[in-house]
FIVO-506898 format. One line per 8 residues: their letters; for each residue x, y, z of N, C-alpha, C, CB. Coordinates in pm, 1 decimal. Glycine has a CB too. Example, Ala and Ser with C-alpha at 12.3 -4.5 7.8 and 13.67 -1.06 7.14 Angstrom:
! residues 2
as	1319.0/-569.0/780.0/1230.0/-450.0/780.0/1320.0/-330.0/780.0/1130.8/-447.3/904.6  1285.0/-225.0/708.0/1367.0/-106.0/714.0/1290.0/3.0/787.0/1408.4/-59.8/572.5
END
This chain:
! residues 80
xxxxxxxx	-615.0/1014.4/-942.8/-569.1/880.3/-911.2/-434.4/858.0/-978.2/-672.4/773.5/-956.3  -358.4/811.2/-916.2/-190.5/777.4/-1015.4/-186.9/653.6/-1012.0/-24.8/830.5/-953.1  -130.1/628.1/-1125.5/-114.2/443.0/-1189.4/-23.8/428.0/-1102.0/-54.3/387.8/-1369.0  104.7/455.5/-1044.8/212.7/416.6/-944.8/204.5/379.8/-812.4/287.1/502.7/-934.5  82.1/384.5/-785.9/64.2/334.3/-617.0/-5.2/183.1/-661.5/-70.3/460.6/-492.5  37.6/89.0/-578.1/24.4/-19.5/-612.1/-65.4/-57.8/-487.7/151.5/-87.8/-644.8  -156.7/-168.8/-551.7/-302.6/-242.7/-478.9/-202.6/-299.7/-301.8/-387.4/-447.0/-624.9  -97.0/-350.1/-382.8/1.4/-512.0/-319.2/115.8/-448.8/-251.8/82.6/-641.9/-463.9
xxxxxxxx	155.7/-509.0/-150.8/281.5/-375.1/-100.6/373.3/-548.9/-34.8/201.1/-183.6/91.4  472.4/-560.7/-34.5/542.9/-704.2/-33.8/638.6/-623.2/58.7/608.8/-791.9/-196.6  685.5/-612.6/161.9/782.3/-572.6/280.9/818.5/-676.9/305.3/739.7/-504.7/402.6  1027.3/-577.1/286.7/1121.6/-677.0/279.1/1202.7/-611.9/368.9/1180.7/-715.9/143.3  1301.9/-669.2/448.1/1362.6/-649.3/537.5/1489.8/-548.2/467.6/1389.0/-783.8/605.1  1561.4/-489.3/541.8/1646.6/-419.5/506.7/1798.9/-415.9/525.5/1604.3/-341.2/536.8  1825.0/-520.2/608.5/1907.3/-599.9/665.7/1969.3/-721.6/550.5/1826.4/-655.2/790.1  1853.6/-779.6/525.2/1903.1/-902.3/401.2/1795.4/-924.7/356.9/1974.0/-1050.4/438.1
xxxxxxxx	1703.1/-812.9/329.1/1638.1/-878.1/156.2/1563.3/-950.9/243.9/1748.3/-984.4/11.4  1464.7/-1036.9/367.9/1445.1/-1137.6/373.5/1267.4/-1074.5/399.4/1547.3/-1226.2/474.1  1155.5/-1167.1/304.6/1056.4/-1078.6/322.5/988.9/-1090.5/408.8/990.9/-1064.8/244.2  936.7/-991.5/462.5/856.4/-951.8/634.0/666.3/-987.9/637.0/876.8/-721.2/668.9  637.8/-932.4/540.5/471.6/-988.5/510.4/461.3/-894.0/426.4/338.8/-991.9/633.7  297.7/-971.7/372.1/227.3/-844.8/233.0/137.2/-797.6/269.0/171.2/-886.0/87.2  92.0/-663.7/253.9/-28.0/-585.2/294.1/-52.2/-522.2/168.9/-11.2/-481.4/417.5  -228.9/-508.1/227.0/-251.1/-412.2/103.5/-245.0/-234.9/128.5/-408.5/-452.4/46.2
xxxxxxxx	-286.6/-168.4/32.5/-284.5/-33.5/25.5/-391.0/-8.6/161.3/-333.4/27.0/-136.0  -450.2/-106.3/96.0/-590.9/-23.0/245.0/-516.7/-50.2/384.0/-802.1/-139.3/268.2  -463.4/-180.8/428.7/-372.5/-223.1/501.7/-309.7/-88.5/591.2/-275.4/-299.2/408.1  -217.4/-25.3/497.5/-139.8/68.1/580.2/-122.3/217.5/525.6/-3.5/7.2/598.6  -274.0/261.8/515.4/-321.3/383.0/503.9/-437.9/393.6/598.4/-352.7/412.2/366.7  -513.3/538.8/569.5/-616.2/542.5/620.2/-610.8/549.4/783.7/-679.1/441.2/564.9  -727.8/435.5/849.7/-737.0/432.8/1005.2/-581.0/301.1/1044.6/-945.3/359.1/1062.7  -536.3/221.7/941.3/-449.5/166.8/1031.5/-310.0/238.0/999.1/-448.6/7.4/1019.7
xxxxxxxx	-279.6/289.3/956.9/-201.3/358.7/891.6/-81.9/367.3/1074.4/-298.6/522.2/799.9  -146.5/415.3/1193.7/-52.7/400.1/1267.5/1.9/336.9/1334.2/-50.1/438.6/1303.2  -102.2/235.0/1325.3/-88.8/66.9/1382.1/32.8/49.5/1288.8/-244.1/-66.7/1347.1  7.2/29.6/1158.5/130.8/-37.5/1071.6/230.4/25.2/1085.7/120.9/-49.0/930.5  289.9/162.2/1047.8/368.6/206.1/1122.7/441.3/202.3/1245.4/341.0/257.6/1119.2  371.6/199.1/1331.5/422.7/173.8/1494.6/488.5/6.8/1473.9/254.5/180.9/1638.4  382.9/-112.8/1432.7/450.7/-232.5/1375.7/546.6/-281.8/1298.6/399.8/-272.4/1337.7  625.1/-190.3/1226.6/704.0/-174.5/1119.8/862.8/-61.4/1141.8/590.6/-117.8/1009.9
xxxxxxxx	944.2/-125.6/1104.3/1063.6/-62.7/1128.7/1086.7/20.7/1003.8/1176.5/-162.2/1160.5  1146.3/183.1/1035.4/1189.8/321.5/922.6/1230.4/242.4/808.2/1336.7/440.5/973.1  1331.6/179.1/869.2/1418.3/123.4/767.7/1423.8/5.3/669.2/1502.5/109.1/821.3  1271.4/-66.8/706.4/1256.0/-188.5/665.8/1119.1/-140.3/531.9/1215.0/-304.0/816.5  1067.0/-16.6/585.5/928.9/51.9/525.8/1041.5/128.1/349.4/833.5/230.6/693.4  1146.3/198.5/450.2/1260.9/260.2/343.2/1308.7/167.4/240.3/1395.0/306.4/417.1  1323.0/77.4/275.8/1353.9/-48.0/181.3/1289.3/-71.6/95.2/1356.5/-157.7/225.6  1161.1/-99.6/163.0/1064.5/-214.7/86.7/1029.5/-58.6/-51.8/866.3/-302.0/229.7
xxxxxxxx	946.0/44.4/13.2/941.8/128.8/-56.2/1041.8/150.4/-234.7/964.4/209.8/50.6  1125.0/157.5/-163.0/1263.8/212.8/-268.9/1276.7/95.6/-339.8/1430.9/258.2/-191.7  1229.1/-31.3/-328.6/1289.8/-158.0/-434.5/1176.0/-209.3/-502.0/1367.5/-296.4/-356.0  1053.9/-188.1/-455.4/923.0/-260.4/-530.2/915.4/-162.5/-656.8/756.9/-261.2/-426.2  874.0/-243.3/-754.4/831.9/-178.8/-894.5/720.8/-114.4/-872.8/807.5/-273.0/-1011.9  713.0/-12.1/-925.9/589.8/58.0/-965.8/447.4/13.9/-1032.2/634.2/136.0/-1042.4  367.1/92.5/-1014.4/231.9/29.1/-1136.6/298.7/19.5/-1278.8/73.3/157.7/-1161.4  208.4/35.7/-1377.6/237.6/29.9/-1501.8/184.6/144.0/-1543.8/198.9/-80.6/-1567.4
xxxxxxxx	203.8/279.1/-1605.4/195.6/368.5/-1639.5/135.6/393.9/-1778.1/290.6/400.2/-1614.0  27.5/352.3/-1757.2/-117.4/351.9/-1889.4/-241.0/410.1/-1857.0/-177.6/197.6/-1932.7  -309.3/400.6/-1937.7/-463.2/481.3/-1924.0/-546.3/342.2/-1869.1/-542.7/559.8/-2109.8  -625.0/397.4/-1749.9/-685.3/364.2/-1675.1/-585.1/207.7/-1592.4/-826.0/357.1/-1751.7  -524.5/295.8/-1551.3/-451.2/170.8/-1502.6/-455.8/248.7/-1350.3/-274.0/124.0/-1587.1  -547.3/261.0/-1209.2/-554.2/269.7/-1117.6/-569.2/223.5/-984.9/-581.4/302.3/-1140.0  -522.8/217.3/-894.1/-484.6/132.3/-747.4/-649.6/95.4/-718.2/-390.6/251.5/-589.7  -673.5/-36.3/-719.4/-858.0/-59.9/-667.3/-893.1/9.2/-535.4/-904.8/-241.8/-630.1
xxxxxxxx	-781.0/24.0/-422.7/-823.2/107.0/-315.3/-870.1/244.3/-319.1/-734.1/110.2/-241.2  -776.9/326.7/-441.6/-807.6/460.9/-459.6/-950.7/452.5/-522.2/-697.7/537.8/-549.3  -966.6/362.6/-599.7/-1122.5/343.0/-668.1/-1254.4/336.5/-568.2/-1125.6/192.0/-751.6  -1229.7/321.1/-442.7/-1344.2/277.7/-377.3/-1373.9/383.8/-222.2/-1313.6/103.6/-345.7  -1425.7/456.6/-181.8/-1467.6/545.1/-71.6/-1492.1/484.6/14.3/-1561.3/622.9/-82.9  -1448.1/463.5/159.0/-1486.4/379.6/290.3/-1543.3/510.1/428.7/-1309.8/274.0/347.2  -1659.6/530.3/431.0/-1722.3/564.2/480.1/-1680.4/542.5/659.1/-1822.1/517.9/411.6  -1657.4/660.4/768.0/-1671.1/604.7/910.5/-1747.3/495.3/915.3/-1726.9/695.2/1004.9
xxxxxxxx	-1858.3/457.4/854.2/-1975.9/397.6/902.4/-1944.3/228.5/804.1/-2141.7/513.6/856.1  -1856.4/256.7/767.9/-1768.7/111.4/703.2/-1880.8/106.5/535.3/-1798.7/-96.6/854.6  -1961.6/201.7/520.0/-2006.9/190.1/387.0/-1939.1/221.2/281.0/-2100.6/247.3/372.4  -1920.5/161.7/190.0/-1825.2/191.7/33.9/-1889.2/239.1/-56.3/-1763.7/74.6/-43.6  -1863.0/357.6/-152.2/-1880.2/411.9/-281.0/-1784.2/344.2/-353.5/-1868.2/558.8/-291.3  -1811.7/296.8/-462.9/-1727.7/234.7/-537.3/-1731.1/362.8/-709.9/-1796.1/44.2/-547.7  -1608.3/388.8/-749.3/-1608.3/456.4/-881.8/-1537.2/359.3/-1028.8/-1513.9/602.1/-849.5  -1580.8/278.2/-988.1/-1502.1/165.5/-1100.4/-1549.5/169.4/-1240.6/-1526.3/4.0/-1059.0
END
């Protein structure tokens, strides 16, 4: 698990800074991962990416999405 992937993802335009919406990690990974993509412009994803701060780089400091297993069958393992 890496402390640097963050729960909160804040997409900002790339044009002027102006912000687009917030998703979470689960949001735009996984099964929607191409939905959001296809919804989302290179350059606006390049942006947002490259300017948001990172996690905080400590012990046990991990993304709650990476913490939790989502099953096809929509059931969760949780390792918290």
């Amino acid at each position: 698990m890496h402390p640097l992937i963050r729960d909160e993802w804040h997409l900002r335009s790339a044009t002027d800074d102006s912000s687009l919406r917030h998703r979470t990690l689960r949001d735009i990974s996984g099964r929607g991962a191409l939905k959001f993509l296809e919804s989302t412009e290179m350059s606006d994803l390049l942006h947002s990416f490259g300017t948001l701060h990172p996690g905080l780089v400590t012990l046990h400091n991990f993304p709650r999405f990476l913490q939790e297993f989502e099953r096809p069958d929509h059931r969760r393992t949780s390792w918290s």
